[in-house]
N, C-alpha and C positions, 0 to 999 in steps of 0.2 A: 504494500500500500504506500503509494506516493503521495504528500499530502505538501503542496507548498504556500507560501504565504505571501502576497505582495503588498503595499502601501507606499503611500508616501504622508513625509512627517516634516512639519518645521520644528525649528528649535523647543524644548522641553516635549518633546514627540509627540506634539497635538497632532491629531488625524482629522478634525472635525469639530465643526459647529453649528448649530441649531437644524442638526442633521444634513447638511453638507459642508465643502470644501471650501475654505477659508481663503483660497486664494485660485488665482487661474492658471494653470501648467500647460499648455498645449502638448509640451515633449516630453510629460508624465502621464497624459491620456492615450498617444501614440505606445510609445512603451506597454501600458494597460494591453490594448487591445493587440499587440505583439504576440504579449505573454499568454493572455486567455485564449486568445481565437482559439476555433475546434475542441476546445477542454469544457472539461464541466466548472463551473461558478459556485462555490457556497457562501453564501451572505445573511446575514439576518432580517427580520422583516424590517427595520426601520430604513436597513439599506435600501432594499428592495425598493423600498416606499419612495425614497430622498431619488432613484433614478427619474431621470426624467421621461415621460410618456413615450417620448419618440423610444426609448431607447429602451424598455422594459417590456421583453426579457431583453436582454443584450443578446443582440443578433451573432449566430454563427458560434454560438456555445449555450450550452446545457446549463439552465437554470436553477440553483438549489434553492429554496428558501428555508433556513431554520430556523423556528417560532413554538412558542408555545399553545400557541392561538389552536384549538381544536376542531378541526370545522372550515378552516379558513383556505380558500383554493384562489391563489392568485393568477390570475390567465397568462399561461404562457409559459410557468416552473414547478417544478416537482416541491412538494414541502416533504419537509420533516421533523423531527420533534425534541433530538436530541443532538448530542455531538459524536453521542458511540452510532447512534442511527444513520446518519452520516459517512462517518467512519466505514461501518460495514456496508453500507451500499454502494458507494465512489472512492476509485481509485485516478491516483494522477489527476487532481480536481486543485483548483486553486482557490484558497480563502480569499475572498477579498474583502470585508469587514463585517459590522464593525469591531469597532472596541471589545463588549464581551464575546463577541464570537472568537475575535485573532485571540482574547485572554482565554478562552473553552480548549480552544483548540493546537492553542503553541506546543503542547508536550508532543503534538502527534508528529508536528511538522517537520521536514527534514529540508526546507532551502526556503528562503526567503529573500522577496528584492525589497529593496528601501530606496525611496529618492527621497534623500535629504534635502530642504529648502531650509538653505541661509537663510533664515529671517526668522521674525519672530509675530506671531497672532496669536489671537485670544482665542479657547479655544473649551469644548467640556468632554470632548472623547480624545483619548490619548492611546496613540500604540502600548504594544506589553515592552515591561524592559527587558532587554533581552541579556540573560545570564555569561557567566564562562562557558556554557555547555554549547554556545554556540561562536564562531572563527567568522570573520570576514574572508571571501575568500576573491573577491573580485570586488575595484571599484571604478566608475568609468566618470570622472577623468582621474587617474590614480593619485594627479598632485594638484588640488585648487579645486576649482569648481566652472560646470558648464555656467554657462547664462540665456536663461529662455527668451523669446522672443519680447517680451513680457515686463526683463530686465532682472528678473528673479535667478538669483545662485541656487543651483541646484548638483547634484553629485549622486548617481545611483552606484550604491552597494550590494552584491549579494554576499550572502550569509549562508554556512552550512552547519549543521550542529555537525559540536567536536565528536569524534568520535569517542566510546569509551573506553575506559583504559580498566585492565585487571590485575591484580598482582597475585603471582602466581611464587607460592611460597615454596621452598625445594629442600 
């Protein structure tokens, strides 16, 4: 089971505010839509909600939605009810938020992108932080920061958890 995770964060890893994005990235929606095309999406319902009509489901990938909500069929995505629900039904499926989902779901995850936005906004959902248990293992641009059309500093990282280590006593 492949489980990966993408976002983008400004300074203090706000992801979001009053259910969307705090600022405009043009070449962190490109990237998005990179990464997902053809994969499956799990996002929670407020996500789901915060897309905009044109764009829900998000065309050319597999719609997750996971909710509490009993009863509740959004046109267009598969719901589900848990994060092990989830889990055992989709493989190779990309988190893409929010906040308590990427925090439900980071134990499972094995790669993660981040575009970091130099700047700083206000902000009430926040990425997870992310432990020793996970290595940067790629950053593009490796030294400084791109600059979006926009004028915004931005630098996407990925992330892999570290592998684990055993000690093996003789």
């Amino acid at each position: 089971m492949t489980l990966n995770m993408v976002w983008a964060q400004a300074r203090g890893r706000v992801i979001g505010r009053h259910g969307s994005l705090p600022w405009q990235l043009p070449e962190d929606l490109k990237l998005f839509r990179e990464l997902t095309m053809g994969s499956t999406v799990v996002m929670g319902r407020p996500t789901w909600e915060s897309l905009p009509g044109r764009f829900r489901p998000l065309p050319g990938r597999r719609n997750v939605v996971l909710t509490a909500r009993v009863g509740w069929e959004p046109v267009g995505a598969e719901v589900v009810h848990s994060p092990e629900q989830a889990l055992a039904r989709y493989s190779g499926c990309w988190v893409i938020g929010g906040a308590a989902v990427y925090a439900a779901m980071l134990e499972h995850a094995v790669r993660i992108v981040c575009t970091d936005i130099d700047e700083t906004f206000d902000g009430d959902a926040f990425a997870p932080e992310l432990d020793g248990r996970w290595r940067r293992v790629r950053r593009t641009p490796e030294d400084g920061w791109s600059v979006s059309a926009g004028g915004l500093r931005y630098a996407v990282s990925e992330y892999a958890r570290a592998p684990v280590r055993s000690c093996a006593h003789t």
